[in-house]
C-alpha positions as CSV (number, residue, x, y, z in Angstrom):
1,X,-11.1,10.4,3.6
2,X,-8.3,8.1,5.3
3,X,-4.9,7.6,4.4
4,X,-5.8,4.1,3.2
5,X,-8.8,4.9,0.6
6,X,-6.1,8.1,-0.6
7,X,-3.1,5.9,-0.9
8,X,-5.2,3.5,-3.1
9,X,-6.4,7.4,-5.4
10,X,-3.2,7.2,-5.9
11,X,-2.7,4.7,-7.8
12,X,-6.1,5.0,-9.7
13,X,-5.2,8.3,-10.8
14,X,-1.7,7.4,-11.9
15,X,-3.4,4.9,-14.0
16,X,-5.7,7.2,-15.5
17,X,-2.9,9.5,-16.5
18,X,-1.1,6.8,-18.4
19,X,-3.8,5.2,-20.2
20,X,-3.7,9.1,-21.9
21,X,-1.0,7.9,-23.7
22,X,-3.1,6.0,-26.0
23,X,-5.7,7.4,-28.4
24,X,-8.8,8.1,-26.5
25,X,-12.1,10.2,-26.9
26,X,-11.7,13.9,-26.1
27,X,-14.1,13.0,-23.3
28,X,-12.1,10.9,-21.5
29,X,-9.1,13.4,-21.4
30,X,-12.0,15.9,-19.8
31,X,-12.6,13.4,-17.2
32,X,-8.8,12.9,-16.0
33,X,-8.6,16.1,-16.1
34,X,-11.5,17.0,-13.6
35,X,-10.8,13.9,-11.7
36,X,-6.9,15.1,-11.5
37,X,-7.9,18.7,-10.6
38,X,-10.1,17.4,-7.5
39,X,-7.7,14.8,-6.4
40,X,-4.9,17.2,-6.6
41,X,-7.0,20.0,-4.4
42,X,-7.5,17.2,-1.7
43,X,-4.0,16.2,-1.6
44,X,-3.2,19.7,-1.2
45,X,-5.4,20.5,1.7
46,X,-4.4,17.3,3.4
47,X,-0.5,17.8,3.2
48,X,-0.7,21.3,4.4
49,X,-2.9,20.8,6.9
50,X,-0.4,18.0,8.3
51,X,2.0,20.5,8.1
52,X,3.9,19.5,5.0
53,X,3.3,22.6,2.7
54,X,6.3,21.8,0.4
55,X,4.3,18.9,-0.8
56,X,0.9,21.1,-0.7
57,X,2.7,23.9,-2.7
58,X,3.4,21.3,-5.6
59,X,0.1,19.4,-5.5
60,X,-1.8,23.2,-5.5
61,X,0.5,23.7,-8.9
62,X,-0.7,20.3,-10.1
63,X,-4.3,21.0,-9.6
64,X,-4.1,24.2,-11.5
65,X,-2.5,22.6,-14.4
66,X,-4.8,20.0,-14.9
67,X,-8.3,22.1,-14.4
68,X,-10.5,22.0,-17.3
69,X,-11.9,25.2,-17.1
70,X,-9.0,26.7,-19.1
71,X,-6.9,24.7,-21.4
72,X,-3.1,25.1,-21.2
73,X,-1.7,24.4,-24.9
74,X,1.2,22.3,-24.0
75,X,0.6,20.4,-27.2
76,X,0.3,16.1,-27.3
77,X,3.5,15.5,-26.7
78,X,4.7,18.0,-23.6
79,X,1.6,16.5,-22.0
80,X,2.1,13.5,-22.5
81,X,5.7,13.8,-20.7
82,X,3.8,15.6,-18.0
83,X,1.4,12.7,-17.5
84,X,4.4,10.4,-17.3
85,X,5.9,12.3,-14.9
86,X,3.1,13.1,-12.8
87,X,1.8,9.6,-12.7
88,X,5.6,8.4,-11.2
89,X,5.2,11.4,-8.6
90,X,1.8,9.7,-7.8
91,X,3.8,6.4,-7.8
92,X,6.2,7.2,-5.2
93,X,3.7,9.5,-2.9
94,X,2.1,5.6,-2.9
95,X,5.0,4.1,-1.6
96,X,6.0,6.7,0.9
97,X,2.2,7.0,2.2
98,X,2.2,3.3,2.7
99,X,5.5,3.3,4.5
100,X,4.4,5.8,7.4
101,X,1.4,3.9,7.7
102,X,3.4,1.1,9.0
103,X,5.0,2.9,11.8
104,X,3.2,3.7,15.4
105,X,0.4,6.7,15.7
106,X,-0.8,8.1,19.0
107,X,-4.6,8.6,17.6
108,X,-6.6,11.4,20.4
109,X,-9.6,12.2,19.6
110,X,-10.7,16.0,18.9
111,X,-11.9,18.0,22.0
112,X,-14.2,20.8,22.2
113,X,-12.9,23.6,24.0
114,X,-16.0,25.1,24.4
115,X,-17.4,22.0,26.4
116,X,-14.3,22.7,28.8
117,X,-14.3,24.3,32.5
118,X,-11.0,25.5,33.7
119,X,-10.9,22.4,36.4
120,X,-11.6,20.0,33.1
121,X,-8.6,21.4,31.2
122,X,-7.1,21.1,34.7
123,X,-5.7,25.1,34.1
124,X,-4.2,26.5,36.6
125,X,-3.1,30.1,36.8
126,X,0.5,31.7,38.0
127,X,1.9,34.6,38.3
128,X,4.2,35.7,35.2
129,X,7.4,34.4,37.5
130,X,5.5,31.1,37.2
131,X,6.3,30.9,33.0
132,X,8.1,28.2,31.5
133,X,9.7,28.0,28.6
134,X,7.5,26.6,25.3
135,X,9.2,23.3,25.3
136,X,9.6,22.5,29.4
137,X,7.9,20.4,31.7
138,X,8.8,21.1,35.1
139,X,7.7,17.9,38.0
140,X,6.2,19.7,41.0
141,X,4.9,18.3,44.1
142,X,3.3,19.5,47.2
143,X,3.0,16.2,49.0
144,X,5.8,13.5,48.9
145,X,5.6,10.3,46.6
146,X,8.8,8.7,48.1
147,X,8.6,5.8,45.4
148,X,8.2,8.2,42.7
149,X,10.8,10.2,43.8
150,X,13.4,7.2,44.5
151,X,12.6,6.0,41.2
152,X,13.6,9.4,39.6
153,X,16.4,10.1,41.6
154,X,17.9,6.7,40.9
155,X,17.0,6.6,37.2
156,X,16.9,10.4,35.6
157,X,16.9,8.8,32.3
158,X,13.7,7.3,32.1
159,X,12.3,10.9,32.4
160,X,14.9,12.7,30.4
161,X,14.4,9.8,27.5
162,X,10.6,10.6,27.5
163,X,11.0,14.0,27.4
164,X,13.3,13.6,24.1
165,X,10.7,11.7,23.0
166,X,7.7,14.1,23.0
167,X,10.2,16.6,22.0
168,X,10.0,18.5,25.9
169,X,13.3,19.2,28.2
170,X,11.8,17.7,31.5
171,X,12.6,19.5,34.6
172,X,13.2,17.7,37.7
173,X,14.5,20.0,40.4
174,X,16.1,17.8,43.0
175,X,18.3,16.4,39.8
176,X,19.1,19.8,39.3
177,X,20.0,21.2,42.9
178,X,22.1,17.8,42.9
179,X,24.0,19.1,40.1
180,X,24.2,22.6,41.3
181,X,25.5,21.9,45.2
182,X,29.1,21.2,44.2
183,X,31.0,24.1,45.7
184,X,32.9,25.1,43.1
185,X,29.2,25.5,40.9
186,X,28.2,27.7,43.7
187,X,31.8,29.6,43.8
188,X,31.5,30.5,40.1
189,X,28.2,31.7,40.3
190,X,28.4,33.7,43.3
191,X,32.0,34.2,44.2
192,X,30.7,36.7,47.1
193,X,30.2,33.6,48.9
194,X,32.4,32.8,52.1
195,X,33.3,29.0,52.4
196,X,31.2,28.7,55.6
197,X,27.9,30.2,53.9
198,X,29.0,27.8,50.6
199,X,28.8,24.9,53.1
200,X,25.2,26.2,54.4
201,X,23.7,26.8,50.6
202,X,25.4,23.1,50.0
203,X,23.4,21.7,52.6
204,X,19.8,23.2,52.1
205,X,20.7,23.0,48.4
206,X,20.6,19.0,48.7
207,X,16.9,19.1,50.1
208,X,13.6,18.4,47.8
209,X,12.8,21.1,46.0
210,X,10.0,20.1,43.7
211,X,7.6,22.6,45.2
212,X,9.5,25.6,44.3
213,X,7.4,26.7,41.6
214,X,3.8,27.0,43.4
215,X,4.7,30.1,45.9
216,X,3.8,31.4,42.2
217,X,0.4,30.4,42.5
218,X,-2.4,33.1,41.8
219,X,-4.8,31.0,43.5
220,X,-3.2,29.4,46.3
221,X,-6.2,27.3,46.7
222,X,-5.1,25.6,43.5
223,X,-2.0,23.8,45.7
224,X,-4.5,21.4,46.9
225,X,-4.8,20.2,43.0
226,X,-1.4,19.3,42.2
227,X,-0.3,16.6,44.5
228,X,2.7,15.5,42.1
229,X,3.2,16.0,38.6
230,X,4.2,17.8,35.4
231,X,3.4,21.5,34.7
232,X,3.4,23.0,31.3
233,X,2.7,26.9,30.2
234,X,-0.1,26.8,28.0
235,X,0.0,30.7,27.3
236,X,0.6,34.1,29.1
237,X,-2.2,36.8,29.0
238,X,-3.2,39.9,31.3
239,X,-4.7,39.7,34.4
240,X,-7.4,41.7,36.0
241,X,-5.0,43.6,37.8
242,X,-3.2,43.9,34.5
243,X,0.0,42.0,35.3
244,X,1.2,39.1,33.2
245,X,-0.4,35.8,34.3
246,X,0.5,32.1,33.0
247,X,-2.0,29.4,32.2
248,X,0.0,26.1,33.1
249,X,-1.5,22.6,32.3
250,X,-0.7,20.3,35.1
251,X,-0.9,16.9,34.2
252,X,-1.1,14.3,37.9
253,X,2.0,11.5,38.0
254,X,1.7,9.4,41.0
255,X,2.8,6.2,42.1
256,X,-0.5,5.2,44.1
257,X,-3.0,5.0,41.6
258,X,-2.6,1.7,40.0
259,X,-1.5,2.4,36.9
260,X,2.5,1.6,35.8
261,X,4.9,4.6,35.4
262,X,4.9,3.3,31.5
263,X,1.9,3.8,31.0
264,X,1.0,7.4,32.4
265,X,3.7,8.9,30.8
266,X,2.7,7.7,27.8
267,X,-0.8,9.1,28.6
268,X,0.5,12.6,29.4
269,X,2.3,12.5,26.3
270,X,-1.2,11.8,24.3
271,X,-2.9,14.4,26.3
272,X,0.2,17.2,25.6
273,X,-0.3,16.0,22.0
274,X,-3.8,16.9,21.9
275,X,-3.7,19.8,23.3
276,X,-0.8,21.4,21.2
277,X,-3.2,20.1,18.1
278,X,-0.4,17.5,17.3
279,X,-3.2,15.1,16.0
280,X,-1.6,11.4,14.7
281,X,2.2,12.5,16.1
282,X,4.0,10.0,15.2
283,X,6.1,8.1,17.8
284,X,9.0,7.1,16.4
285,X,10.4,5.0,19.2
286,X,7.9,2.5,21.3
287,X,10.4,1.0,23.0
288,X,11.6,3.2,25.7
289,X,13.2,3.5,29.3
290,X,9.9,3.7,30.8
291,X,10.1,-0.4,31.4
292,X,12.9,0.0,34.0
293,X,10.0,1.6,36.6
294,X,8.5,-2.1,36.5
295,X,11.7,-4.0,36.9
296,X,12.7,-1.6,39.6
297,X,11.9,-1.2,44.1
298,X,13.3,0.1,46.7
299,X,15.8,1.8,45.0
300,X,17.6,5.4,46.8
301,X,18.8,8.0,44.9
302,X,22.3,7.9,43.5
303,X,24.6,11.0,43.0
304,X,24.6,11.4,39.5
305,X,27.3,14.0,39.6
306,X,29.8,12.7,41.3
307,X,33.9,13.9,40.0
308,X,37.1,12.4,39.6
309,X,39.0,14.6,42.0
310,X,42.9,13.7,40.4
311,X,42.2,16.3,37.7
312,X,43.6,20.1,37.1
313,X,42.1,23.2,38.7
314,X,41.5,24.5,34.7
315,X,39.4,21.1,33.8
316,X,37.4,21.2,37.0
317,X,36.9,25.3,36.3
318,X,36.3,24.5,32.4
319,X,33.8,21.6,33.8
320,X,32.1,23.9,36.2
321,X,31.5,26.5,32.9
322,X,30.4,23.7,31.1
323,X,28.0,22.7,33.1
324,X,26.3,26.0,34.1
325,X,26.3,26.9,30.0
326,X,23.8,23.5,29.2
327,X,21.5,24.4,32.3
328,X,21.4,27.9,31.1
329,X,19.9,26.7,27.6
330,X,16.4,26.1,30.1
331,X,14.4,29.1,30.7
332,X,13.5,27.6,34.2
333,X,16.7,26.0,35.3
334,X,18.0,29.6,34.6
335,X,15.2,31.2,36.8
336,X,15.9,28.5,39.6
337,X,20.0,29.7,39.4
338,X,19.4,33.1,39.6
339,X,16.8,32.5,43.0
340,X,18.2,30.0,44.2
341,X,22.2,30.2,44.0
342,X,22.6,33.7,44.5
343,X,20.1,36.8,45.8
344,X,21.8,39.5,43.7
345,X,24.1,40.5,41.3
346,X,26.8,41.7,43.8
347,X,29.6,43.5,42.6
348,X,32.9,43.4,44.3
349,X,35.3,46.3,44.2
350,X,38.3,46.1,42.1
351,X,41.9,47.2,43.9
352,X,45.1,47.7,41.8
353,X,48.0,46.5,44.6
354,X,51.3,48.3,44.4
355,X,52.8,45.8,42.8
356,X,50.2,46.4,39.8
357,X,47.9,43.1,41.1
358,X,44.2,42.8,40.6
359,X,42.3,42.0,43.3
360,X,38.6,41.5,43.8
361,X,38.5,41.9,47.8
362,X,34.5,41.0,48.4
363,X,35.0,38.1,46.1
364,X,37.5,36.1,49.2
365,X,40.1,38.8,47.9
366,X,40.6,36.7,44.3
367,X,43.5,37.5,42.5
368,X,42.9,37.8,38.6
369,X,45.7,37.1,36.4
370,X,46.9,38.0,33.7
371,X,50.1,38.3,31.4
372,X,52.1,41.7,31.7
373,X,51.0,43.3,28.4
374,X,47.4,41.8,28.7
375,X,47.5,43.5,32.0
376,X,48.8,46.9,30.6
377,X,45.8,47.0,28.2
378,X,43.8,46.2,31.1
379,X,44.8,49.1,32.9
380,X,44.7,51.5,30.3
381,X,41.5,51.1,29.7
382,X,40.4,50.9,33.7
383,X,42.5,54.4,33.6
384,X,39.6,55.7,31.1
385,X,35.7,55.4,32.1
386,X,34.8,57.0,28.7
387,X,36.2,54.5,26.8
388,X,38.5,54.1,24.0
389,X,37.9,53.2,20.4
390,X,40.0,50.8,18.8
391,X,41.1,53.5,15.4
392,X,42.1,55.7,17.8
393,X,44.4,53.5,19.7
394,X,47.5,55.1,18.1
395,X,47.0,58.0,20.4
396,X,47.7,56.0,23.7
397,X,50.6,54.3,22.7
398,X,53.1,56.5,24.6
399,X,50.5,55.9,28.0
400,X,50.5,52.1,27.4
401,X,54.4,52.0,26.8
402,X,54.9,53.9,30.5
403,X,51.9,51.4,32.2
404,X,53.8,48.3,30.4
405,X,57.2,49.5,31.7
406,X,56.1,49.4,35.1
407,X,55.1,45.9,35.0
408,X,58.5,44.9,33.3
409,X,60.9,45.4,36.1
410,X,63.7,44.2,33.2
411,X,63.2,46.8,31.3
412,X,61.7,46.9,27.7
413,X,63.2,44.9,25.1
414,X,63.3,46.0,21.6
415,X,60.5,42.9,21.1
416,X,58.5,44.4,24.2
417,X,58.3,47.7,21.6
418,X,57.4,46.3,19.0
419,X,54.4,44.2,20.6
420,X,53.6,47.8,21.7
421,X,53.5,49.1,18.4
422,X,51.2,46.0,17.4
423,X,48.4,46.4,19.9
424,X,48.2,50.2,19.1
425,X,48.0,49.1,15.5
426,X,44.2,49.0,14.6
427,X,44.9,47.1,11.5
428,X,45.9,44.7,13.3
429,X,44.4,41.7,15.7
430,X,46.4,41.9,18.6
431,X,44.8,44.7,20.4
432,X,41.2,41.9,19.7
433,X,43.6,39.1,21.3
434,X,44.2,40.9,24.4
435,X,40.9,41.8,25.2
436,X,39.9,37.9,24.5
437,X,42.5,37.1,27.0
438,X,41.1,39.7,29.8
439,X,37.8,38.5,29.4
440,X,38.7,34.9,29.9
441,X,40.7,35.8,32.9
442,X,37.8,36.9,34.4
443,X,34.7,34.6,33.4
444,X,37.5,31.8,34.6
445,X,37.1,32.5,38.1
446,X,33.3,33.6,38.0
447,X,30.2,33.8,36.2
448,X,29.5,36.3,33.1
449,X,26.6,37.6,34.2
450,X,28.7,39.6,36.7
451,X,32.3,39.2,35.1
452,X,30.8,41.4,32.3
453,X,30.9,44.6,34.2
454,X,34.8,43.8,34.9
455,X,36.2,43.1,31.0
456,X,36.8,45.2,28.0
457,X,33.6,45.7,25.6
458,X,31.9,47.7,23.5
459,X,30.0,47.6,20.1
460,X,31.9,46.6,17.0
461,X,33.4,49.4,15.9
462,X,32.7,51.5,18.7
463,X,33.6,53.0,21.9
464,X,35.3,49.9,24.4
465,X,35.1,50.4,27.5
466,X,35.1,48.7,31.2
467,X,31.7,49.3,32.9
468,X,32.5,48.7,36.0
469,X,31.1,51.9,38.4
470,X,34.5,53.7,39.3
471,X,33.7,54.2,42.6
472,X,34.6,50.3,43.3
473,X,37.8,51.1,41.6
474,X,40.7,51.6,43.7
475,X,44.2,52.2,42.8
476,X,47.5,52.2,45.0
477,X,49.3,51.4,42.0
């Protein structure tokens, strides 16, 4: 049954409830009755299927309210509210049912998996390194379309808007190395790096990337299928040898084949549909930026991440965190960081200076900073591997009063005691303040993925402690 002959039930059966308002044979109430009780079933099944089960919940109540097997007393004049009511639910279901049908379907028509080969479904199989996250397309290419590629690199918006638009984050990897090869992206994420191997990793960084996912192949034979296009994980399952495998769909994008930009896209987008059993998903938007590929030649890639450079070194370092935060959200763009910015998690060893400064010395010997009581906390805590919980703070204020002195060449101030006496006070936040303050001084500088072994943490409640290895720690302090 289509959505046109149901729309037009609608209305019947709101009819039918209404003319139950006037007196009619017992017979006829049976009928509406039945009639109601099948429709209702039907709507039921239909709405849930489509994945609107709020609906299907109230239509599965209706149906068992107006079955005729067993008769619920409501008496003449409850159920003639009810029919009232029901037949202006019915009234309004018309309406809305006859508003979607005026907006744009993508129609596929059912396939049989069975009838399928692997090559068909155009499956092919990766190692579990190969995984992408459930809503990511990633564009890969083992031979060069340079007018596909100048088209992207010129216009990233046509494929970021498409992606938006079948609800995928699209992946496009020399896009992402262009955002990535600013040195002060590369500094944060690996501050281990010396300015002359930043200027190296800059360089290569710049270079097309888009075959970076098939060294995951499991059957390298299969590089000879994907020329260019879109990969998507369809599922992850065991392989023979019993490691984790990924079944990616790869859908073929080329420039050569005669058919617009527009208009494979939108095919890919069908196909996708089908496959994730999105039958009828509605398209909300027709008019995308997939016209500019036919308005559009010749044209070169532009730097889409180009900076002002009059601005402070906090906005550029608040920019830089900015940045590496939204590509983190992508399961692959955080896979490609970690490969291809930096090997390992390197840790640099941590020196306390004389003069009670903190340097990093395999991190180009940075500095962190941090104010003198903020630093006394700091130190405490670096002074105990074991950790120290918060309650029991009150304990340590004599050992934090001599460490503060010693960074207050002034001498300590009746105020200076007193803010003592508050950070040692576990009722208090000031003792959460500081620590907020030393970990910020760290993930300024670098990433957290590293900074974390360097700042104060701990479960809530529990033991704090800095989890640096002590052996990197030295003291001349």
């Amino acid at each position: 049954m289509d959505k046109y002959s149901m729309k037009q039930i609608y209305l019947f059966l709101a009819a039918m409830l209404l003319l139950c308002l006037a007196p009619m044979p017992y017979g006829y109430f049976m009928l509406v009755r039945l009639v109601a009780t099948v429709v209702f079933g039907l709507m039921a099944y239909r709405y849930y299927q489509s994945g609107k089960s709020n609906v299907a919940y109230v239509l599965g109540v209706l149906a068992l309210l107006f079955q005729p097997m067993y008769k619920i007393a409501l008496g003449r004049t409850v159920w003639n509210v009810v029919d009232v009511l029901v037949a202006i639910f019915l009234i309004v279901l018309f309406f809305i049912e006859r508003r979607s049908l005026d907006k744009t379907y993508v129609t596929v028509e059912p396939v049989d998996p069975d009838t399928q080969n692997r090559d068909e479904k155009n499956e092919i199989e990766f190692k579990a390194e190969g995984k992408l996250a459930p809503k990511e397309l990633l564009y890969v290419a083992s031979e060069e379309d340079k007018a596909l590629t100048d088209f992207f690199d010129a216009h990233p918006e046509v494929i970021e808007g498409w992606g938006q638009m079948i609800g995928f984050h699209i992946i496009y990897l020399p896009l992402l190395m262009k955002r990535l090869k600013d040195k002060r992206v590369l500094q944060y994420r690996a501050p281990y790096l010396s300015e002359e191997k930043l200027t190296e990793i800059v360089l290569e960084r710049s270079q097309d990337k888009n075959d970076f996912l098939l060294q995951y192949l499991e059957h390298p034979k299969d590089k000879e299928k994907i020329k260019q296009g879109f990969i998507r994980t369809d599922n992850v399952h065991k392989g023979s040898d019993g490691k984790d495998k990924a079944t990616n769909r790869f859908y073929p994008l080329s420039s050569k084949n005669g058919e617009s930009l527009g208009d494979q896209l939108h095919r890919i987008g069908k196909q996708i549909s089908q496959e994730l059993g999105q039958h009828g998903r509605l398209l909300e938007n027709k008019d995308t930026p997939l016209d500019v590929w036919n308005s559009v030649s010749g044209s070169s890639g532009t730097d889409v991440d180009s900076q002002d450079i009059d601005v402070s070194d906090d906005e550029l370092m608040k920019e830089v965190r900015e940045r590496i935060a939204k590509l983190r959200q992508r399961g692959i763009a955080e896979y490609v960081l970690e490969q291809l910015i930096h090997p390992d998690n390197r840790l640099s060893r941590l020196v306390v200076t004389k003069d009670g400064r903190i340097l990093l010395p395999d991190y180009n010997n940075m500095e962190i900073k941090m104010e003198p009581l903020v630093k006394a906390v700091y130190l405490l805590f670096l002074g105990h591997p074991e950790g120290i919980a918060f309650k029991h703070l009150p304990d340590y204020r004599e050992e934090l009063t001599r460490i503060y002195a010693q960074l207050r060449p002034t001498g300590m101030t009746e105020k200076a005691l007193q803010s003592i006496e508050d950070v040692t006070n576990p009722m208090l936040n000031s003792i959460n303040e500081k620590c907020a303050r030393i970990r910020a001084a760290f993930v300024g500088q670098f990433d957290d993925y590293m900074a974390q072994s360097y700042y104060i943490d701990g479960p809530r409640g529990g033991i704090k402690k800095i989890e640096l290895p002590r052996n990197l720690v030295t003291s001349e302090w």
